[in-house]
C-alpha positions, 0 to 999 in steps of 0.5 A, spaced: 093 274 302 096 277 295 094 274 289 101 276 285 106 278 287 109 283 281 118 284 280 118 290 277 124 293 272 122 299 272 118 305 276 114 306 271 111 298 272 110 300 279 106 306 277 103 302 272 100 297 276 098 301 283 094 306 278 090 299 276 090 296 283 090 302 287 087 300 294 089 292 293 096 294 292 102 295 296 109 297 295 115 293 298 121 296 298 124 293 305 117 290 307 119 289 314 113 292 316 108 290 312 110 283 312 109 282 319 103 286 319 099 282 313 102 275 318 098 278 323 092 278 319 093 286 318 091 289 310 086 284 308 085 288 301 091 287 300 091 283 293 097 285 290 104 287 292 110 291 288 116 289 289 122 295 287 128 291 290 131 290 284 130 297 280 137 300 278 138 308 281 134 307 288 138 306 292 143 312 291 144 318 296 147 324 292 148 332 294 144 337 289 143 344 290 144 344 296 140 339 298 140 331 299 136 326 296 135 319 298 131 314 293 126 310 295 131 304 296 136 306 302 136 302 307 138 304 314 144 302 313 146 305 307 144 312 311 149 310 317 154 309 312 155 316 308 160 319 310 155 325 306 149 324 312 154 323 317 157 331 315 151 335 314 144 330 316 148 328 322 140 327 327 138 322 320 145 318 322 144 318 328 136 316 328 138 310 323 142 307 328 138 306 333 133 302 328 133 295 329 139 290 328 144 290 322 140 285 318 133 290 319 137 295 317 139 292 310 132 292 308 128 297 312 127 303 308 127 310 310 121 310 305 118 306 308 119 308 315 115 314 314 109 310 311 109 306 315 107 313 320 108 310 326 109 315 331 115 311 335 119 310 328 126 313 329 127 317 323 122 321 322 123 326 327 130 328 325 128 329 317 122 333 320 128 337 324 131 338 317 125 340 313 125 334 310 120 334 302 117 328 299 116 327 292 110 323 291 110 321 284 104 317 280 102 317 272 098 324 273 105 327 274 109 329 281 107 332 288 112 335 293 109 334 300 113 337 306 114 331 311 111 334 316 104 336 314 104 329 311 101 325 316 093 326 318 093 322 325 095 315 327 099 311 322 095 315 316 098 319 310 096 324 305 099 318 300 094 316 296 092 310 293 095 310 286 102 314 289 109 312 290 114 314 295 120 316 289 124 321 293 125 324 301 129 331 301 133 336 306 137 342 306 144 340 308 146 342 314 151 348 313 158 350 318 153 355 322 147 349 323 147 344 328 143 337 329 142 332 334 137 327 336 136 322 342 133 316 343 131 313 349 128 305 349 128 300 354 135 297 352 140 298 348 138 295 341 132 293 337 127 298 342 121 301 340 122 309 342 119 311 349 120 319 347 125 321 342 128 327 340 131 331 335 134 339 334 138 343 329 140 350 330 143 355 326 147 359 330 151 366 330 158 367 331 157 370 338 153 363 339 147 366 339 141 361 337 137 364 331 133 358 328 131 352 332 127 347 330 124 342 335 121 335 334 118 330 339 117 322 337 113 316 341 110 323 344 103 324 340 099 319 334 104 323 330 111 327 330 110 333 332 113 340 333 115 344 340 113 351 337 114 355 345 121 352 345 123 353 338 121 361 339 123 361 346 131 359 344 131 365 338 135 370 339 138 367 346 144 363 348 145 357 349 146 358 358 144 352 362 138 356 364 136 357 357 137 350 355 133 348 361 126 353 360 126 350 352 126 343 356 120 345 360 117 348 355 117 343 350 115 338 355 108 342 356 108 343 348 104 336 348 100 331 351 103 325 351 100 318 349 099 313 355 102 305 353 105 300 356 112 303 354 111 309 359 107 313 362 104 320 359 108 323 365 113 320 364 114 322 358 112 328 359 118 328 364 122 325 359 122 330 354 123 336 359 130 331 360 131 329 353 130 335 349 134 338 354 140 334 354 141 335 346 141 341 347 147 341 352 150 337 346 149 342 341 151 347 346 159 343 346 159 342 339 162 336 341 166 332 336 163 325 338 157 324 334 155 317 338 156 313 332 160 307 330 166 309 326 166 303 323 160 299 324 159 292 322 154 293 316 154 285 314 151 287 308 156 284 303 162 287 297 156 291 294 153 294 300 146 291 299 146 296 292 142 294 286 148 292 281 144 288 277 136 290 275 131 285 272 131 286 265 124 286 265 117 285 270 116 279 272 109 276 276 109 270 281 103 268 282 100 262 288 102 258 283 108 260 279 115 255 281 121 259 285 126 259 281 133 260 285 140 258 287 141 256 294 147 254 297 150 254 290 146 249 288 139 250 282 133 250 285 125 250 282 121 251 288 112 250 286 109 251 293 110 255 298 109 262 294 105 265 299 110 264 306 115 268 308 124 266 306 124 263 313 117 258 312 119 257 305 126 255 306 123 249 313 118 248 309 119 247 301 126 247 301 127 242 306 132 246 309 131 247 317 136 250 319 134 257 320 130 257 325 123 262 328 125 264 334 120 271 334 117 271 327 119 279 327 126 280 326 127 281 335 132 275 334 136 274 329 135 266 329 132 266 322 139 270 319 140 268 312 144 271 306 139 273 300 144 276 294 150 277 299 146 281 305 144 278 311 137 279 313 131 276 317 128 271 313 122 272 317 121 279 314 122 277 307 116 275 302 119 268 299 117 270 292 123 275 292 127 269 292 125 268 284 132 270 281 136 271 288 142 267 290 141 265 298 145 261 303 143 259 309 147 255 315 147 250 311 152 253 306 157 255 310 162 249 310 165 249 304 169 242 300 167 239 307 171 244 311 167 248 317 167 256 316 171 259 322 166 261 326 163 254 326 169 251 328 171 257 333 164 255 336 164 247 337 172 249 340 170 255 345 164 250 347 159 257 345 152 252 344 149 251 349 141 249 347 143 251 339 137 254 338 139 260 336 147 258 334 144 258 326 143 266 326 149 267 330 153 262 325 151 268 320 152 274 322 159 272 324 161 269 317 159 276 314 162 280 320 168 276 318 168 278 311 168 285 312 173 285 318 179 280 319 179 280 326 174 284 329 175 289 336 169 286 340 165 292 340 165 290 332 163 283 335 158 286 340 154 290 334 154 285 329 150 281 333 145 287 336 140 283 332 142 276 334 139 273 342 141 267 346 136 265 350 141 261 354 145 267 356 151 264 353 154 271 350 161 270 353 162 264 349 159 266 343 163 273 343 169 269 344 167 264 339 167 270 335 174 273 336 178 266 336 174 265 329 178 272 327 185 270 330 184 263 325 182 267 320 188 273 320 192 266 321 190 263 314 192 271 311 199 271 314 199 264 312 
């Protein structure tokens, strides 16, 4: 288990810190991986963990000489909603949806994705489509690494221990290219990759391919290309025959893993199928992209954005009081340091509650709002509480008045055991912030990462509706 858990205010902390700890020292940016891996008894050297969550400018997506450059800080969801992606890094959009739920995706980090390196992790595949670089920066100075030759094997990186993940880049897609990427999971949301997909081409203006680049995750210890594919579509049109020999040829380009998500034949199967399929999509240059046009981000008026760092670095040891506002109250906190947000507020805080359904961000019972963002508070280290204000269910009413979604729930009858009911009290008071009478597929998104074991989802999704209609009831009013 760490034995400090530093806040930095800077880069050049973090840099600081990892050149003196080197392999005890980890960066946490959203963390989601990594805490589930150290509860689990995974990185026992790890001593010492950096948080970045609270340094300005790295949470910014912005355009420059042609390329886009994301920051060590964008979420998921931050990617899912620039118009910038969207428009010229469509396969990354596409690729960020897919991940997790909304609370994941509001501190799951792209960065943090790729070290990660798991060869099912949905973003990779598209940045190695669009060539994407990483700069790796540490106090020696700067390293420019092509992604794709940035993993050595199975969940292994060329970073090194003194090196931070400070930037990923790609080209923008320009008006002659197009990019597209496919997943297929075992449902519809929060599913591990069993094969995933993602192409861009650049085309002439008869149609004809003249670059192709293919990328195929959960297929191999690491993403990889399908070379014999990408050279058999140069120069060629886009014709069902063409686009179903690509699909075979891609599909014997690898030898796929074996696990209990699928078999190695039938991924290899389901490559031929995929790869193919997205190429079809190219070939309609269809205007749907598969994406929400407005999806539910429950990430608060400042878009889960830094608007405020720490004016300086801050150490909580095992030991060192929390220091919070909780449900707009002060609190001083000594024990606990060392749990997750979840055990830390049920325990220490005495506030039960958010409740531990799955201890790995599948279902949503621990939702809480940390700085106005709902995240999974199983997921969040209890020390990035110092210096936050965090509301929990319990905080929903105000001056003794029931939220809307609480009083649409006791009138729709939508709790059945009432396990679940907190995580979903709280993503539908944030959906109703950004939504005043939300559709029902704004509903049935907000609440992906949200599971009722009792099957009582026809209740709740019409708890959900009533508590828009009293809310525009109170507008007009």
């Amino acid at each position: 288990m760490w034995q400090a858990y530093h806040c930095v205010s800077r880069v050049e902390e973090a840099l600081a810190l990892l050149d003196q700890h080197r392999q005890e020292a980890r960066i946490v940016a959203g963390g989601t991986d990594l805490i589930i891996e150290m509860e689990r008894g995974g990185h026992p050297q790890l001593e010492i963990l950096i948080d970045i969550t609270r340094v300005k400018g790295l949470d910014e997506i912005c355009l420059r000489d042609g390329m886009i450059c994301l920051g060590p800080l964008v979420t998921h969801n931050h990617v899912l909603g620039s118009a910038l992606i969207r428009e010229r890094g469509l396969p990354l959009a596409q690729a960020s949806w897919e991940v997790g739920a909304p609370q994941i995706r509001n501190r799951a980090t792209i960065a943090g994705n790729l070290i990660t390196a798991s060869p099912a992790n949905d973003t990779i595949t598209p940045l190695i489509a669009l060539g994407a670089k990483l700069r790796l920066s540490s106090l020696a100075g700067e390293r420019s690494v092509a992604l794709e030759d940035f993993y050595t094997g199975f969940r292994q990186t060329k970073l090194r221990p003194n090196e931070m993940l400070s930037a990923i880049s790609f080209p923008a897609l320009h008006d002659n290219q197009r990019g597209v990427f496919l997943k297929l999971g075992l449902r519809r949301a929060q599913a591990i990759s069993v094969v995933d997909a993602a192409i861009v081409l650049s085309l002439e203006d008869d149609g004809t391919v003249s670059d192709a680049r293919v990328a195929l995750g959960s297929v191999a210890p690491t993403i990889v290309r399908a070379p014999a594919a990408e050279i058999y579509l140069d120069r060629k049109r886009l014709s069902p025959e063409n686009i179903a020999q690509a699909g075979r040829l891609a599909a014997e380009t690898v030898r796929p893993i074996d696990d209990v998500r699928g078999s190695a034949e039938y991924r290899s199967e389901m490559v031929k199928v995929l790869v193919a399929r997205a190429l079809r999509q190219l070939a309609r240059d269809s205007l749907d992209t598969g994406l929400p046009i407005d999806p539910p981000m429950l990430w608060g008026k400042d878009e889960a954005r830094v608007k405020m760092g720490l004016p300086a670095q801050l150490t909580i040891l095992p030991d060192t009081p929390i220091e919070s506002t909780i449900n707009g109250e002060s609190a001083l906190v000594g024990a606990g340091q060392q749990k997750s947000l979840l055990h830390w507020l049920r325990d220490e805080v005495k506030l039960p509650g958010a409740k531990e359904g799955c201890a790995e961000g599948e279902c949503g019972a621990c939702t809480v709002f940390l700085d106005d963002v709902a995240v999974m508070s199983c997921m969040v280290h209890a020390p990035r509480a110092h210096g936050a204000e965090i509301m929990t269910v319990e905080g929903l009413a105000e001056s003794g008045a029931l939220h809307p979604i609480q009083n649409a729930f006791i009138d729709e009858a939508a709790v059945q055991c009432g396990y679940c009911t907190p995580g979903f009290l709280m993503a539908g008071a944030k959906l109703l912030e950004e939504v005043d009478e939300p559709s029902r597929d704004q509903i049935n998104y907000s609440i992906s990462g949200n599971l009722c074991r009792c099957t009582g989802y026809y209740k709740i999704v019409k708890a959900f509706e009533e508590a828009g209609k009293a809310k525009m009831r109170q507008v007009e009013g």
